[in-house]
C-alpha positions as CSV (number, residue, x, y, z in Angstrom):
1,X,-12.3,3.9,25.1
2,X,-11.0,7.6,25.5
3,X,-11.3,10.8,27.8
4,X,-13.1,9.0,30.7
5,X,-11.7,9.3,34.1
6,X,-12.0,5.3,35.1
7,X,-10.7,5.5,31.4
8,X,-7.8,8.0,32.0
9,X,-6.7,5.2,33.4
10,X,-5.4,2.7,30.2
11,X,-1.3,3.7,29.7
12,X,-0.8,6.4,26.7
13,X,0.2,3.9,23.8
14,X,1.6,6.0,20.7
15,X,1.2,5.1,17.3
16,X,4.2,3.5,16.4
17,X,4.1,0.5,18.8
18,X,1.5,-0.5,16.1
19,X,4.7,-2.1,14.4
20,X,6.0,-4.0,17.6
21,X,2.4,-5.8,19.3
22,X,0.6,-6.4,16.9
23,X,0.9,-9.8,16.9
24,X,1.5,-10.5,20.3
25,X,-2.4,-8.6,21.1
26,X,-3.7,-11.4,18.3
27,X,-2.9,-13.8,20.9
28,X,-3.4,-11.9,24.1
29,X,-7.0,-11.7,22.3
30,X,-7.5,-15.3,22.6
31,X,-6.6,-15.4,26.6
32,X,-9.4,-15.1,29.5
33,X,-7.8,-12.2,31.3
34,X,-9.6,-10.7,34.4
35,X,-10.7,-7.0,34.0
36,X,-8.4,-4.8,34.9
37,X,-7.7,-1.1,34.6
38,X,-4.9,1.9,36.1
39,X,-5.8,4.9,37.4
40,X,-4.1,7.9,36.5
41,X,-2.7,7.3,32.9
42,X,-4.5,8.6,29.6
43,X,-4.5,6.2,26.7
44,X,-5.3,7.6,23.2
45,X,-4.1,4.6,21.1
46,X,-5.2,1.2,22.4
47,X,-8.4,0.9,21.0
48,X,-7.0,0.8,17.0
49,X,-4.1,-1.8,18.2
50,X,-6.6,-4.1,19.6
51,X,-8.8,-3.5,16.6
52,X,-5.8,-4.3,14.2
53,X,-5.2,-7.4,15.9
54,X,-8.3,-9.0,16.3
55,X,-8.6,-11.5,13.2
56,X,-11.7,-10.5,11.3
57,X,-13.7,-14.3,11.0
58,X,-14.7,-14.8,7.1
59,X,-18.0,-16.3,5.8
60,X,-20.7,-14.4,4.1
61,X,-23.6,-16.0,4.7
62,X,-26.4,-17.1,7.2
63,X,-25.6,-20.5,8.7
64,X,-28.1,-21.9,11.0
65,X,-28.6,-18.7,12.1
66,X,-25.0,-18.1,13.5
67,X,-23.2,-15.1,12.1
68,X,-19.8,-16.0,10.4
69,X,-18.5,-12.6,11.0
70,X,-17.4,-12.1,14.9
71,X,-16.6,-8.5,15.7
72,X,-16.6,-6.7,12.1
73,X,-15.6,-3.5,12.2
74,X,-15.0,-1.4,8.9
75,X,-12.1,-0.2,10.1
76,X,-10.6,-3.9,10.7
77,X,-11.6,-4.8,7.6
78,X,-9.4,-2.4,6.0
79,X,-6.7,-3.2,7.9
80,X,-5.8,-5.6,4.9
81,X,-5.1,-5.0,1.7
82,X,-7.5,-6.0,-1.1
83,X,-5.5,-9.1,-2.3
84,X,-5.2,-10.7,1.4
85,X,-9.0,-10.6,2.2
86,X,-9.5,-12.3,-1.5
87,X,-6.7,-15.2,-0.6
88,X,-8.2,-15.6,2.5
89,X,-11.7,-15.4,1.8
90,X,-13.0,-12.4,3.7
91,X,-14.2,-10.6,1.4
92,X,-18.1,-9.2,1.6
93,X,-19.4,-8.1,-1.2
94,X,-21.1,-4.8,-0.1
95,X,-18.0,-3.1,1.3
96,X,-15.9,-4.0,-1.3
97,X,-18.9,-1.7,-3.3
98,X,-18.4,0.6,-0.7
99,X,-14.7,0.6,-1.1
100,X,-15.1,0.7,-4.7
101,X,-17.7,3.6,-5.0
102,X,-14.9,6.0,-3.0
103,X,-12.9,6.0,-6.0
104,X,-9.8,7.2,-5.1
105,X,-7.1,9.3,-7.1
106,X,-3.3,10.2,-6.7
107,X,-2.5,13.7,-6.6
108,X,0.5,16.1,-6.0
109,X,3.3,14.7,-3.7
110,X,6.0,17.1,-2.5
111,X,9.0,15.0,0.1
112,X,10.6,17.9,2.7
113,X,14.1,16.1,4.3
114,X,15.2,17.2,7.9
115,X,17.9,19.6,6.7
116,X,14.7,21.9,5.9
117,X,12.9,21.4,9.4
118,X,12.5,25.0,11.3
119,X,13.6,22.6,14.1
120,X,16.2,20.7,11.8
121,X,19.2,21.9,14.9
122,X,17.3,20.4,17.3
123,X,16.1,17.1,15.8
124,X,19.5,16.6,15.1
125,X,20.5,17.3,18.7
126,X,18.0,14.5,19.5
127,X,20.1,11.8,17.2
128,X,23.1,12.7,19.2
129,X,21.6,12.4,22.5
130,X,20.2,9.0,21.2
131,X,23.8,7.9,20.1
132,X,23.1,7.9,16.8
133,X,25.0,9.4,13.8
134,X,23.8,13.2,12.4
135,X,21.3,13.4,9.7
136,X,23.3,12.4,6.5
137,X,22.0,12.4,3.0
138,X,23.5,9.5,1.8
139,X,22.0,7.6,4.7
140,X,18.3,9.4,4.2
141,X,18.0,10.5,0.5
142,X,16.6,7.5,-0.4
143,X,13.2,8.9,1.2
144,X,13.1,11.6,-1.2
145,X,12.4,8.5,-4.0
146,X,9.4,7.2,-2.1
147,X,6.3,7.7,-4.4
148,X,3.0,7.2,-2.3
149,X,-0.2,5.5,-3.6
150,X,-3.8,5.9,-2.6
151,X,-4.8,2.2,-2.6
152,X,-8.5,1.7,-0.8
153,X,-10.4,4.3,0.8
154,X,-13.6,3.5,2.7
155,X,-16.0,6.2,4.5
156,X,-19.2,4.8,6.6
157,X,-20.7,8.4,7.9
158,X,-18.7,8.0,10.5
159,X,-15.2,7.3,10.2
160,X,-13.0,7.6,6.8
161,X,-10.5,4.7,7.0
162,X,-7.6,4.8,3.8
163,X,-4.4,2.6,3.2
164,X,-1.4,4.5,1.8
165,X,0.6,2.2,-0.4
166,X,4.8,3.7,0.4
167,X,6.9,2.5,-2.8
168,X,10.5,2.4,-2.0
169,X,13.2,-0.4,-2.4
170,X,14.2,0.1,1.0
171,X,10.5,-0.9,2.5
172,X,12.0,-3.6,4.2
173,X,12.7,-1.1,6.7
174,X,9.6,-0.9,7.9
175,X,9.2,-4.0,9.3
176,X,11.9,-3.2,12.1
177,X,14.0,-6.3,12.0
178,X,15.7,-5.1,15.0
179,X,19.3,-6.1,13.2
180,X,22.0,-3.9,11.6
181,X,20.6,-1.3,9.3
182,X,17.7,1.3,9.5
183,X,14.3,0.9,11.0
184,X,11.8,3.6,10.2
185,X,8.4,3.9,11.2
186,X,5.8,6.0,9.1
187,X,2.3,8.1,10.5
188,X,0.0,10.0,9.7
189,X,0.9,13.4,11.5
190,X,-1.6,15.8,10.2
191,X,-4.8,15.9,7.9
192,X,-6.9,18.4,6.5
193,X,-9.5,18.3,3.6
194,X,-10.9,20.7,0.9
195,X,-14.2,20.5,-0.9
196,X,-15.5,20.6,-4.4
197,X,-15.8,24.0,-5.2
198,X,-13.8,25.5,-1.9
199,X,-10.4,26.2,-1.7
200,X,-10.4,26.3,1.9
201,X,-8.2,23.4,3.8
202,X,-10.3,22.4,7.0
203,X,-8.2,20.2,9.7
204,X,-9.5,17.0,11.1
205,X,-7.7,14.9,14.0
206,X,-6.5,11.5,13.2
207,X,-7.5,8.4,14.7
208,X,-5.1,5.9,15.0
209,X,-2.9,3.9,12.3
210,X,0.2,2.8,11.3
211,X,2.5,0.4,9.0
212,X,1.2,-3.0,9.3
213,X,4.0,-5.5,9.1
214,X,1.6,-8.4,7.1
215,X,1.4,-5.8,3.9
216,X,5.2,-4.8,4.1
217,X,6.8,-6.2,0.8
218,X,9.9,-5.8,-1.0
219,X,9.2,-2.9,-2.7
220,X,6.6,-1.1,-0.6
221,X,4.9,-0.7,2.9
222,X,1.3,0.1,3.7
223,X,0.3,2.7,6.2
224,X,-3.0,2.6,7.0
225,X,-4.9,5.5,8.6
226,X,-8.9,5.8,10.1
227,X,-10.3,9.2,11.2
228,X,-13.4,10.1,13.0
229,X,-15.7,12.1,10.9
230,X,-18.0,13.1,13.8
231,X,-16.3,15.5,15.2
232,X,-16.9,19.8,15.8
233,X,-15.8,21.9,13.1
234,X,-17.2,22.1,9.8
235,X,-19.1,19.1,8.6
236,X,-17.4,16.8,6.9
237,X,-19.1,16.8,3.0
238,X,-21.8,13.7,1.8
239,X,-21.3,14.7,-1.7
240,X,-19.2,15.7,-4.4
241,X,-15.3,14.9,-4.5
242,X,-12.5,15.5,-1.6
243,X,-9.3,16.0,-1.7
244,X,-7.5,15.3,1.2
245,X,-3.8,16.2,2.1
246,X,-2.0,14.0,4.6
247,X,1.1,14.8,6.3
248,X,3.2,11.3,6.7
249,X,6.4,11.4,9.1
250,X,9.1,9.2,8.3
251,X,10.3,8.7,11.6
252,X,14.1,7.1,12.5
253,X,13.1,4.1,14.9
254,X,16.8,3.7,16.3
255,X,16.3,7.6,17.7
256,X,13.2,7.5,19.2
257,X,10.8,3.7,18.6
258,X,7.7,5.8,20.2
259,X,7.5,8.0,17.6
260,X,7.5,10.8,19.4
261,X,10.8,12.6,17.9
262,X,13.4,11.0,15.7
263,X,11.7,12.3,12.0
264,X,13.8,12.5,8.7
265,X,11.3,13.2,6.5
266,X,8.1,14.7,5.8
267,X,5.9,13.1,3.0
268,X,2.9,15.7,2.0
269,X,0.7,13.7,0.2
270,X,-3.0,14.5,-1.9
271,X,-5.8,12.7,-2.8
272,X,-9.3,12.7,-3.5
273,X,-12.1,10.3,-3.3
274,X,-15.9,10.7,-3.7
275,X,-17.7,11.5,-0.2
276,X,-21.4,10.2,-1.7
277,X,-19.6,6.6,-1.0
278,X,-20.7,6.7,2.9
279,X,-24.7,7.8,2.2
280,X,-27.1,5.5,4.1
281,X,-28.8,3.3,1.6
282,X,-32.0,3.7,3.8
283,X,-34.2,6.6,6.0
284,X,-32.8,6.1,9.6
285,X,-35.4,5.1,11.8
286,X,-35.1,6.6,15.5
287,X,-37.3,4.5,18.2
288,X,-37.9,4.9,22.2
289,X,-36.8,2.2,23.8
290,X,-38.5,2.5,27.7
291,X,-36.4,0.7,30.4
292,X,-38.3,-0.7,33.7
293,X,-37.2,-2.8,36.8
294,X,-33.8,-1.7,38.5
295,X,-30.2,-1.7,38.2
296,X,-26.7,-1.6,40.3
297,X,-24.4,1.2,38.3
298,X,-20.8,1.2,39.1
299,X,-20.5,4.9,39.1
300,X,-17.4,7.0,38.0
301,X,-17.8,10.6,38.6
302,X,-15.5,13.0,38.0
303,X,-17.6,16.3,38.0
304,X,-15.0,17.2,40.6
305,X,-11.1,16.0,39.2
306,X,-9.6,16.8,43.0
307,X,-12.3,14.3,44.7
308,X,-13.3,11.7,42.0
309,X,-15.7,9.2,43.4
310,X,-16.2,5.5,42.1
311,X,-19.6,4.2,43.5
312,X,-22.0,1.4,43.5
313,X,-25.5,2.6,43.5
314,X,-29.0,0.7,42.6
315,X,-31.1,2.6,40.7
316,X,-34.8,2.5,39.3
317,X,-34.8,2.0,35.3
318,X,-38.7,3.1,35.3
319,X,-38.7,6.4,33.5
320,X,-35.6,5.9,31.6
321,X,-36.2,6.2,27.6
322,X,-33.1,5.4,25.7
323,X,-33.4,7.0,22.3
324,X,-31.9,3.9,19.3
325,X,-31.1,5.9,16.4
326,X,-30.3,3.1,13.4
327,X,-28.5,3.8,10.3
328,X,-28.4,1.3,7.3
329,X,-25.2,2.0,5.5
330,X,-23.0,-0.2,2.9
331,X,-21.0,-1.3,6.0
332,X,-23.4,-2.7,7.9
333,X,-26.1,-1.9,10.6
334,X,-24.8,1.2,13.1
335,X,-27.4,1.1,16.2
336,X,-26.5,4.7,18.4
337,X,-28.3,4.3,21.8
338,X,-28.5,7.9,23.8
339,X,-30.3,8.5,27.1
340,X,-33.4,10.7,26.2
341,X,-35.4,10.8,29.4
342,X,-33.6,10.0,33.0
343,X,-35.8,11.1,36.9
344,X,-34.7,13.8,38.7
345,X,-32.4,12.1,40.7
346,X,-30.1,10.3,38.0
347,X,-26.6,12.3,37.4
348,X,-25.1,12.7,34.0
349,X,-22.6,10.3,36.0
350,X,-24.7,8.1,36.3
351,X,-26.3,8.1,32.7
352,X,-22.8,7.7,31.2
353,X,-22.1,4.6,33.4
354,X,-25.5,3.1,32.2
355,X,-24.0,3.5,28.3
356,X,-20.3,3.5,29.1
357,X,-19.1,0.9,26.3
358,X,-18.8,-2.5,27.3
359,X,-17.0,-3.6,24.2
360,X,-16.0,-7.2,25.3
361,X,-18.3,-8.0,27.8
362,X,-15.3,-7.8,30.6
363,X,-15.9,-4.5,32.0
364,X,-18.4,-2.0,33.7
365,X,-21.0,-0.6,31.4
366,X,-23.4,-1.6,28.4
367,X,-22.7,-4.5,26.8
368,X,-24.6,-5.3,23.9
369,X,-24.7,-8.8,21.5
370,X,-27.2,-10.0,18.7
371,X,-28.4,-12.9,17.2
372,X,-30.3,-13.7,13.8
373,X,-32.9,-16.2,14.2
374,X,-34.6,-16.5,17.3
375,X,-32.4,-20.1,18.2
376,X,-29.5,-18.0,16.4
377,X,-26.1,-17.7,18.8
378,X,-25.9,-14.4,20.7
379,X,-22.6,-12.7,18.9
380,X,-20.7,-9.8,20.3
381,X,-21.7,-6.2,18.1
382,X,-18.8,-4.3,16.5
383,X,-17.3,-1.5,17.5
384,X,-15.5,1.6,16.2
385,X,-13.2,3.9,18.0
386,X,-15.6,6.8,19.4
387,X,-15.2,8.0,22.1
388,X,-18.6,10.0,22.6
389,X,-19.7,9.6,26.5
390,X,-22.6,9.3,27.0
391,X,-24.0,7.1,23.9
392,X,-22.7,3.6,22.4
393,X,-23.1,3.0,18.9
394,X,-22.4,-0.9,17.7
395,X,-22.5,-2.4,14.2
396,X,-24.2,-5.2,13.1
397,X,-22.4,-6.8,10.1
398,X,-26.0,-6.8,8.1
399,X,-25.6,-5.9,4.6
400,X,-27.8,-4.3,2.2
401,X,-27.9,-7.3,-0.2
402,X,-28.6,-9.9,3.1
403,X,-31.4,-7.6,4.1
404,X,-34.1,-10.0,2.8
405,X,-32.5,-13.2,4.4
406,X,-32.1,-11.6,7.9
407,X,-35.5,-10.2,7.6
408,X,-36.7,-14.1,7.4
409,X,-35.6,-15.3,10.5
410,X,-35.4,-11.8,12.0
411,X,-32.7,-10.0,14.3
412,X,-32.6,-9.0,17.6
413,X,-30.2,-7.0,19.9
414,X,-30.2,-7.3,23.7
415,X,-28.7,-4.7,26.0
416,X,-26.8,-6.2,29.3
417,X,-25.8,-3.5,32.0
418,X,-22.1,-4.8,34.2
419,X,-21.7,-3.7,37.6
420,X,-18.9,-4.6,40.1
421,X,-19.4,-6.8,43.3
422,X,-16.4,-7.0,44.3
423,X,-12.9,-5.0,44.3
424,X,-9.7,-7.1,44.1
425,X,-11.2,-9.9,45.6
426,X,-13.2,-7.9,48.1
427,X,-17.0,-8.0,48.0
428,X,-18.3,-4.2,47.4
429,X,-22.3,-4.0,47.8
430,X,-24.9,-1.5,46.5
431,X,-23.9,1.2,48.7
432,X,-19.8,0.9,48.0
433,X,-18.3,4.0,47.4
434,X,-14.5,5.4,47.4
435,X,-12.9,8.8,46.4
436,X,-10.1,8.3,44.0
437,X,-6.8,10.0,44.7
438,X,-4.0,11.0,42.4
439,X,-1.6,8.9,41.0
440,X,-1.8,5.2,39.3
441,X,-3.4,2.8,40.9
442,X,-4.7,-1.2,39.4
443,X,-7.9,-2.2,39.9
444,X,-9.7,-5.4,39.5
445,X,-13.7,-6.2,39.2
446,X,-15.7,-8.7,39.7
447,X,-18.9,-8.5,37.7
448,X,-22.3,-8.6,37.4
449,X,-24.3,-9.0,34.2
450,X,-28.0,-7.4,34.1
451,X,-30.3,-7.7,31.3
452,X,-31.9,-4.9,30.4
453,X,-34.1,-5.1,27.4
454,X,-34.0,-7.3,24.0
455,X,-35.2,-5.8,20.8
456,X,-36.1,-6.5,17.2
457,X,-33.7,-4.7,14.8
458,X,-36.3,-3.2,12.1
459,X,-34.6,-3.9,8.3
460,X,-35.6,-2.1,5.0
């Protein structure tokens, strides 16, 4: 989740504490916690941590109609390396195509060292204030020797997820032992692409990312990187080659461990990959999907930041079309859902509440699950880290080469709405409201699942 006002509420989380909770999220992922959210604080980060820490389940096959694969993402599967999914048997087939087809090729490196910062006085001003020593080359130059590796790239349409591979004898480093000696953190600062034929460099924002401690070895470290593709600007290219140029900070975790100052080098590194690797393999098909009955929407509206008002209200489905948009892609099944056709008297509050994502079935908002086979175990969708209000798009981990076995015992994909009905520990009914004032505050729901509609999902 990102840029909604009940969800300005999760705590900023930068990059680089990647390094330090990723295992400790694995096993907060296993724990029953109740929902709970802050007011007041904007989180751009979380989403990728929890994503990197969430253990992707292997198995490539149907089994009694229960999916092996428990909330696959393309993203977490590229959060390891090539020769851990094959130890651990993870691999599936048709990504590895995908990740294959992309191609990827070296290009120029050039390594810029803080002594050539515009800012170099002032970032060294920072070490001092931090108690730590000036900038020294003998303590640093060994950055200058790092030689960076394309390893995997992956595009899906919508997000273009890549692993860095940072050669260095010192990449011990990164795993921030917390003991005598450095600790340096890497990310992805800046991005920008050029395509065949166009010498033009067009910026793109990145996603999330870091080093991830499991592929740190002796003699390299692996900083992984996703982007979202979807974004304004100029469209990102479906054919031809790329070349993209990453900026990668090498960042002194002694100075500053949230990575927000504390650089002592600046890695500008290009590649290029072919963009025809994220094509659907299929037409899309779009469908109307007509709700009917009613349903109680917690309601966050912000239209006005200085009285923001959180509200219960119970509201007819009849006349609501959601518009499923379904793309059949290498990397599985992406389902978009969109409100097409709302009364008079729904808000774009309210419609954003109705599709507000839902991803583990433990807050307000749309939660959706599948199953293959009609007897077939309902399984939580995947995810990726948009945050475009007002839709939800889930994958299904349905391949193109498992298309004819699914189609056998057929898939469907049910949509559950979550309401609150009560407020830490207090009952709250349909007509509930409150205004939201500023600062932080914790708040914990009680919830409220309501079916809205199952479908089939339609296969090539």
């Amino acid at each position: 989740m990102k840029d909604y006002r009940l969800r300005d509420a999760i705590p900023e989380t930068p990059p680089s504490f990647y390094n330090t909770v990723e295992e400790r999220l694995s096993a907060l992922c296993e724990q029953k916690q109740p929902a709970r959210i802050t007011f007041g604080l904007r989180k751009k980060w979380l989403l990728p941590l929890v994503a990197a820490a969430v253990l992707l389940i292997s198995g490539t096959a149907l089994a009694a109609g229960v999916w092996l694969r428990d909330n696959y993402s393309p993203t977490r599967y590229m959060e390891t390396t090539r020769e851990e999914r094959e130890q651990q048997g993870k691999t599936i087939p048709d990504v590895e195509q995908a990740i294959e087809s992309a191609a990827p090729q070296t290009g120029d490196c050039r390594i810029v060292m803080l002594p050539e910062f515009e800012n170099a006085e002032e970032q060294n001003g920072w070490r001092l204030k931090m108690g730590q020593p000036a900038y020294s080359e003998d303590d640093w130059g060994w950055i200058r020797e790092i030689r960076p590796q394309v390893d995997e790239v992956l595009i899906d349409g919508r997000t273009l997820a890549f692993n860095i591979r940072l050669n260095t004898d010192h990449a011990q480093s990164f795993i921030w032992p917390e003991t005598e000696g450095q600790w340096v953190d890497a990310l992805v600062d800046n991005i920008s692409f050029r395509k065949e034929g166009d010498d033009m460099a067009y910026p793109i924002a990145e996603g999330g990312g870091g080093i991830n401690p499991s592929m740190v070895t002796d003699t390299s470290a692996v900083l992984y990187t996703d982007v979202i593709l979807d974004q304004p600007g100029v469209a990102f290219p479906t054919s031809g080659r790329v070349e993209l140029t990453v900026e990668i900070g090498i960042r002194d975790a002694k100075v500053d461990d949230m990575a927000v100052v504390g650089i002592v080098g600046k890695i500008y590194y290009t590649f290029s990959f072919d963009a025809a690797a994220g094509l659907d393999v299929a037409p899309a098909q779009v469908t109307e999907r007509r709700l009917s009955g009613s349903a109680m929407l917690t309601v966050d509206d912000w239209t006005n930041p200085d009285n923001e008002r959180l509200y219960n209200r119970r509201v007819s489905l009849d006349g609501v079309v959601l518009k499923e948009e379904i793309h059949y892609r290498q990397t599985g099944v992406y389902v978009t859902y969109t409100v097409q056709e709302a009364p008079e008297s729904w808000t774009e509050a309210m419609k954003t509440a109705l599709l507000y994502p839902n991803r583990e079935g433990n807050w307000l908002g749309l939660y959706l699950t599948y199953r293959i086979a009609e007897e077939g175990e309902w399984l939580p969708c995947g995810h990726e880290n948009h945050g475009n209000f007002g839709e939800q798009t889930v994958i299904l981990p349905i391949f193109p080469s498992e298309y004819e076995k699914v189609k056998a015992q057929g898939c469907e994909l049910r949509l559950t709405a979550y309401c609150g009905t009560a407020l830490n520990g207090s009952p709250i009914d349909e007509n509930w409201q409150m205004t939201v004032g500023a600062g932080a505050h914790s708040w914990d729901f009680t919830l409220a699942p309501q079916e809205l509609i199952t479908v089939p999902v339609p296969l090539p």
